[in-house]
C-alpha positions in Angstrom: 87.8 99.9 111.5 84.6 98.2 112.2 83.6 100.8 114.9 82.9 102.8 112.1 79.5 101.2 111.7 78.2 102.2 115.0 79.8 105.5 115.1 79.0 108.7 112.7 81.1 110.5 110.2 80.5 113.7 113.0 81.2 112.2 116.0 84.6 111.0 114.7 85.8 114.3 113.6 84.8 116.3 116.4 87.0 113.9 118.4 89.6 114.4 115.9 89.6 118.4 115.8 89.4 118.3 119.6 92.1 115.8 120.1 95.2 117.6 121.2 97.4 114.4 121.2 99.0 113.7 118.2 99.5 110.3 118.2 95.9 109.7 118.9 94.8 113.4 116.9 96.6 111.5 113.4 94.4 107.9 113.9 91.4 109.9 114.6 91.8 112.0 111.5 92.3 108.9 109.1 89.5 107.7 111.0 87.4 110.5 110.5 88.6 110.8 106.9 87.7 107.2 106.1 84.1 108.0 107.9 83.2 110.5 105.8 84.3 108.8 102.6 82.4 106.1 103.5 79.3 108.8 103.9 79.8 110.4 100.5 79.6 107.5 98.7 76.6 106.7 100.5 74.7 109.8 99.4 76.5 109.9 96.3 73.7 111.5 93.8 71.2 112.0 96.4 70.0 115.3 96.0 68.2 115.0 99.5 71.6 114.9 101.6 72.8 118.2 99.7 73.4 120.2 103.0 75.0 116.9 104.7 77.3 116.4 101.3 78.0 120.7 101.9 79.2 119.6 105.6 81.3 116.2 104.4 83.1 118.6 101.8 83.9 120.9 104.7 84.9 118.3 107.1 87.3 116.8 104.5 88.7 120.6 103.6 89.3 120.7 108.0 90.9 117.5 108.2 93.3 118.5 105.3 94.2 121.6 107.0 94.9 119.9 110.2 97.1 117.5 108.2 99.0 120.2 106.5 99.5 122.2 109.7 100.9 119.0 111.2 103.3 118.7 108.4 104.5 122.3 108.5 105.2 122.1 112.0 107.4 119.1 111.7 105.6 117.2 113.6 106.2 112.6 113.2 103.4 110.5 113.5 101.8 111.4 110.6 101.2 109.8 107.7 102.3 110.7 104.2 99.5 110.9 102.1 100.7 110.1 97.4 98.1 111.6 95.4 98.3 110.0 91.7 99.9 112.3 88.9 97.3 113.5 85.9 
């Protein structure tokens, strides 16, 4: 995951949406998603970066639909994502 330091949250997730592999479309989207985590916590509070913040929020929404749409499909190679219970 180091190539994540030399390589921006955008750049990562156009290759992702582009990718029409899915083997290499599902690293690229955890990828991308851990990318633009690692931007948000950046600019977390920094009222500065609102329209870049509007853009990560979108990104994530994208990346989400891609995974669902992978799901629903039936498509392997994907990983299962556990969200915690309230």
């Amino acid at each position: 995951m180091s190539e994540l330091k030399f390589v921006s949250w955008k750049e990562i997730f156009q290759k992702a949406v582009e990718e029409t592999d899915r083997g290499k479309r599902a690293q690229l989207v955890q990828l991308a998603d851990l990318a633009i985590f690692h931007r948000q916590q950046q600019l977390f509070n920094c009222d500065r970066h609102r329209e870049e913040l509007s853009a990560l929020n979108a990104a994530t929404e994208a990346l989400r639909a891609i995974k669902h749409a992978a799901r629903a499909l039936g498509k392997s190679g994907w990983p299962h994502y556990r969200t915690k219970s309230a």
